[in-house]
BABA-147417 format. One record per residue (C-alpha): y, x, z; residue in one letter. Coordinates in steps of 0.1 Angstrom, whole numbers, plus 5000, padded with zeros to 4 digits. Example, Ala and Ser with C-alpha at 12.3 -4.5 7.8 and 13.67 -1.06 7.14 Angstrom:
2
495551235078a 498951375071s 
***
This chain:
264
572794860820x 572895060789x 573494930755x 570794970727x 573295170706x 574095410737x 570295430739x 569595530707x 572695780705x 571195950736x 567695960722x 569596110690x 571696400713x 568596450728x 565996540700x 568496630671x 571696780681x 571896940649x 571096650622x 570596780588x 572796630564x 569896480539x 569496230571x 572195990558x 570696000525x 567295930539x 568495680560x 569895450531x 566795510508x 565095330539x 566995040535x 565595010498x 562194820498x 560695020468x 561995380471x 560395670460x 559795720495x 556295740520x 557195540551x 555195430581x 556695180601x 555495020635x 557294700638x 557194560674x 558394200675x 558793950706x 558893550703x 558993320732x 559192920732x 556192850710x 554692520704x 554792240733x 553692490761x 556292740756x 553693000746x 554493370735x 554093640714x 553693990707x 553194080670x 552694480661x 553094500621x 552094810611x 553694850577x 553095120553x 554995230521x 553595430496x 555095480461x 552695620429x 554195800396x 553095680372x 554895890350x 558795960338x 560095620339x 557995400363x 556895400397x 554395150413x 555195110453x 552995010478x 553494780505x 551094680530x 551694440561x 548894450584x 549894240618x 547894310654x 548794000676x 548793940719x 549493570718x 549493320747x 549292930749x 551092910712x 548992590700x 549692400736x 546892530760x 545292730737x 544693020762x 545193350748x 544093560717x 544693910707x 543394070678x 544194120637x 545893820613x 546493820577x 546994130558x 549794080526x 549394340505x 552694350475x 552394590445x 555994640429x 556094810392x 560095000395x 561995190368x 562995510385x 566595470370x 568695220380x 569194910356x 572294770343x 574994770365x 573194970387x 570194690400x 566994890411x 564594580412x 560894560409x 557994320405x 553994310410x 551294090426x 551093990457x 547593940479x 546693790511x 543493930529x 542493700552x 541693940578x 542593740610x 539793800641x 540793410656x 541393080643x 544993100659x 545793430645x 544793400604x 544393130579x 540493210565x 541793180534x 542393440499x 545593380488x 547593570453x 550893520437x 553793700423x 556893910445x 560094060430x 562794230446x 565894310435x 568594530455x 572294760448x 573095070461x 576395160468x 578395350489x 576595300524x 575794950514x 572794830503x 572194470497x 569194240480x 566894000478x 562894030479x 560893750475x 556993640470x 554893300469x 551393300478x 548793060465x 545293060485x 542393060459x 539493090482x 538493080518x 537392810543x 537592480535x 537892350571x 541092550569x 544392400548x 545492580519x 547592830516x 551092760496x 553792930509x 557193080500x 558993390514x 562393500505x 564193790522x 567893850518x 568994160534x 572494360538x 572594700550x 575594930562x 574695320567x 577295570578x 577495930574x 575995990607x 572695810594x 573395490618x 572395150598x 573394850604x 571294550591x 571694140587x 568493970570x 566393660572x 562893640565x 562493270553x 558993130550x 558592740532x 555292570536x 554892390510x 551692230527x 553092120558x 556892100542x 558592280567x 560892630571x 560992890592x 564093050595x 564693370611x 568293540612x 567693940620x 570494170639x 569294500636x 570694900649x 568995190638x 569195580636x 567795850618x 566596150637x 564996490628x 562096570656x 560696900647x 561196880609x 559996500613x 562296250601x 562095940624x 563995590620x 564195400658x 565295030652x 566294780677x 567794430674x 567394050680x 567093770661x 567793410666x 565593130652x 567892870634x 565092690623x 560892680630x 558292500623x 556492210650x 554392520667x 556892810654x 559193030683x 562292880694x 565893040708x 565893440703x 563293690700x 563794070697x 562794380676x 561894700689x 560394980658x 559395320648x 559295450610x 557895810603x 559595920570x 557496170545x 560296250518x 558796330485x 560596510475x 
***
């Protein structure tokens, strides 16, 4: 059986034998949450071993990035999660449910130079839309709180932090507030053949039920030019070092697609 990285390199021969040497360039700006760069990723994750009946899950996020100029010194950067869910049996025997959960929507004001010592950071609200279609897939609730992130550039490294908290300040009363953490540390390696290599965590903290989540993301991916299109494919696994009572267990994987639009 092939390797993912033998994979992608043969998708990579195959569609861009001639890779244009902007691709390296591109592919490090990708690493950075809140460059000046339009991105439209389709994030397919996999979880198994949820909740007492061993249920799974599917979870598409499709996950625009759009950044605005505001003018000569600032930008404000877009970044909207919106997740499409096939779940089975993850609540016990709760049968299955496919449809739409929560959309987070993050706003990030960014100084288009560097700051001292060369940090690019940025900061903004943070919203959740409760647009779930299913009791198991949303939390009926409006939820709005602060996010920062705060990353260096250098070399082919990149490496960060971005965090948010959410506070829910509407919704359902038959459904439990909203009061969670998230903090994502990331560290990135991209070579000169526009290959990245990536280690993060996506740590959530419910402060209502007092419990983590704790992801730990292994991630491959490669910058390709199809027809003038820059594309990023991703693959990787993760391993779940720590989950809530009804959160995934043991190791999930990571499969994705990013559609670049440079602007400039």
């Amino acid at each position: 059986m092939r390797s993912v990285p033998a994979i992608l390199a043969a998708v990579a021969m195959l569609y861009a034998p001639h890779a244009r040497a902007q691709d390296a360039k591109l592919a490090q700006e990708l690493s950075n949450p809140i460059a000046s760069l339009i991105s439209f990723p389709f994030q397919f994750n996999y979880d198994t071993n949820i909740g007492p009946a061993n249920g799974s899950r599917v979870l598409l996020n499709i996950q625009p990035v759009i950044p605005f100029d505001l003018n000569e010194d600032w930008n404000l950067i877009s970044r909207t999660i919106i997740p499409v869910v096939w779940q089975t049996d993850v609540a016990g025997r709760s049968g299955d449910q496919f449809g739409l959960s929560d959309t987070v929507q993050s706003l990030f004001l960014s100084p288009k130079e560097p700051g001292p010592a060369g940090i690019i950071w940025g900061v903004g609200p943070v919203f959740l839309l409760p647009t779930g279609t299913d009791d198991l897939l949303g939390s009926r609730q409006w939820g709005v709180g602060p996010t920062a992130v705060a990353l260096k550039q250098t070399g082919g490294w990149t490496y960060g932090i971005l965090a948010n908290h959410i506070w829910s300040v509407a919704g359902d009363e038959e459904h439990p507030d909203v009061n969670s953490t998230f903090v994502q540390p990331f560290l990135t390696y991209t070579t000169k053949d526009a290959w990245t290599f990536a280690v993060n965590s996506e740590m959530t903290y419910d402060w209502t039920g007092e419990n983590w989540s704790i992801p730990i993301n292994f991630q491959i991916s490669k910058l390709l030019t199809i027809h003038d299109q820059p594309v990023s494919l991703q693959a990787g696994v993760r391993y779940w070092a720590r989950t809530s009572e009804y959160g995934p267990e043991g190791f999930g994987g990571r499969l994705s697609v990013t559609y670049l639009f440079p602007t400039q």
